[in-house]
N, C-alpha and C positions, 0 to 999 in steps of 0.2 A: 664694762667691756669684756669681763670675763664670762659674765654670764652670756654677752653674744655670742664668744667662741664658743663656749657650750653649747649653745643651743646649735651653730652652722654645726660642729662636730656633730652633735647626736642626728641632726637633718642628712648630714650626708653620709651619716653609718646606715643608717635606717633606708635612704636612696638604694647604697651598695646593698643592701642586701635584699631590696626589690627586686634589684639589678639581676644579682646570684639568683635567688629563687628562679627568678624568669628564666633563664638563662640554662636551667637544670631540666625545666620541664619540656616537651617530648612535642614535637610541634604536633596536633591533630592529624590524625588521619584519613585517608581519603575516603567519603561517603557513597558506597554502592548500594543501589537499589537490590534487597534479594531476589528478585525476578529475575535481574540481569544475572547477579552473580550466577544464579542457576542455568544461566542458558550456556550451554555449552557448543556453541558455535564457534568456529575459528575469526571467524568475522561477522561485528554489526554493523550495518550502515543506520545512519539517522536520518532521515528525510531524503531518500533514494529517486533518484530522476536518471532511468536507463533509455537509451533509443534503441528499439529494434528497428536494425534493416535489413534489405533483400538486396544482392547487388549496387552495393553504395545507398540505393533510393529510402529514406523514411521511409516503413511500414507504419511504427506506432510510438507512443512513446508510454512507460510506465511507471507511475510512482508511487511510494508505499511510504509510511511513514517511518516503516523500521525493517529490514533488511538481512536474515541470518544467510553465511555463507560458509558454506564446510568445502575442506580442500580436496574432499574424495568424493565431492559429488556437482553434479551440473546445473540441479535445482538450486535456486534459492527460494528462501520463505520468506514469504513478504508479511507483513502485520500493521496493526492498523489500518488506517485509512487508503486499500488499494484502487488504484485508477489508472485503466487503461484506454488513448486516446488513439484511437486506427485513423488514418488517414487515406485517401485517394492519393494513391501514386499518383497522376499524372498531373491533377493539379493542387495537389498541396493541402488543400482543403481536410475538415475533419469531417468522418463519414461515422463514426459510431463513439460513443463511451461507454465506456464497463465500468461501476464501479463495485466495490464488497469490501467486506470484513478484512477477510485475510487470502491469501493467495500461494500459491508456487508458479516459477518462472522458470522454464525451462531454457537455461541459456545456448543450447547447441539448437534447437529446434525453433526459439521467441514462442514457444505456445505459455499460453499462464492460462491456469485453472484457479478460477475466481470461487471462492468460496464464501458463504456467508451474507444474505439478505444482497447478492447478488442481481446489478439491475444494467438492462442494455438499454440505452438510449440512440435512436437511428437520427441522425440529426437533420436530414433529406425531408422526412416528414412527420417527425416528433413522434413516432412509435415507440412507446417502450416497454420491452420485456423484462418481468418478474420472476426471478429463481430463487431454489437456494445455491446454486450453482451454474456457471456458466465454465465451458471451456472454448477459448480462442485458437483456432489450431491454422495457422497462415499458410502452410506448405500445402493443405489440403482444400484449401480458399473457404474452411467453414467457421461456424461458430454453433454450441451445440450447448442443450444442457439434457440430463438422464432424472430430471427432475420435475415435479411438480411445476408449471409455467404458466403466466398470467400474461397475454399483451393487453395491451391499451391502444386504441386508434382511435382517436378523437372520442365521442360516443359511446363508442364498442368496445366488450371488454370478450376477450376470447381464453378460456380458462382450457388445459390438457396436462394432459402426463408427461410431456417432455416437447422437447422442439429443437430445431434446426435449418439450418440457413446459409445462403451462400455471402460471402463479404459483402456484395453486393445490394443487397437485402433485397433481392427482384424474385426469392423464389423460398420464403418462409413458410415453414409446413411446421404447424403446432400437434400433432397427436391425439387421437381420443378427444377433439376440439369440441368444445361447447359455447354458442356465441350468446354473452346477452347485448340489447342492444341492436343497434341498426346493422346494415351490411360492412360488412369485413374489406378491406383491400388490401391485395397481396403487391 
């Protein structure tokens, strides 16, 4: 009998001082990525879904997997996986996709300049243009890039120096164009 109390004693000294030890040590600390810690932005968004409009109506909408936002300026930089989806004011409909690399979104203006393997998709009739840059600019009804540009039309592959076009896409003019493949429709 004596030796049982012995034994609960020393079991529940050896408990308490699990106990104690646990109890001393410092709970973990929180684990940041050093990329993040180095981004010095006032604000991250994660998986960013912004709607640009004109007078109430959906213009587009944009989303980015990740979202920097500084308090003294109007851009924001968007990164990862950018996409931007225009729509037809009047019926609702989606008329283009942009997607790229990474981005800025100009919030007083809705213009985003798409950067990075940059690619326009016309959804009316499946043309799409290849950049390394595309810029969306709504208030001036275009869409432009100052770069190296590749469309696709069925067949036809139309290679230039740059291109531009109205929201539209009734009035695309590729640059220094070279077509291989059959005839081109604008």
């Amino acid at each position: 009998m004596a030796t049982s109390r012995l034994l609960h004693a020393q079991l529940f000294f050896a408990g308490f001082l699990l106990t104690a030890t646990a109890c001393t040590d410092s709970p973990p600390g929180m684990v940041i990525d050093p990329y993040l810690e180095a981004i010095e932005a006032d604000y991250i968004i994660f998986g960013l879904r912004s709607y640009l409009t004109r007078n109430g109506i959906r213009e587009a909408i944009v989303e980015a997997d990740t979202a920097l936002i500084f308090q003294d300026s109007t851009v924001v930089f968007l990164r990862g996986h950018v996409r931007l989806t225009a729509y037809n004011e009047e019926l609702g409909t989606e008329k283009a996709v942009v997607t790229s690399d990474r981005g800025r979104l100009d919030t007083d203006t809705n213009e985003l300049f798409a950067e990075g393997n940059a690619v326009l998709v016309i959804q009316a009739d499946g043309r799409r243009i290849e950049s390394y840059e595309l810029r969306y600019i709504p208030d001036a009804n275009r869409i432009q890039s100052d770069s190296a540009t590749v469309m696709y039309d069925g067949d036809t592959t139309m290679e230039g120096t740059s291109f531009t076009s109205d929201l539209d896409f009734t009035d695309v003019v590729i640059l220094n164009g070279r077509t291989r493949g059959g005839a081109i429709r604008f």
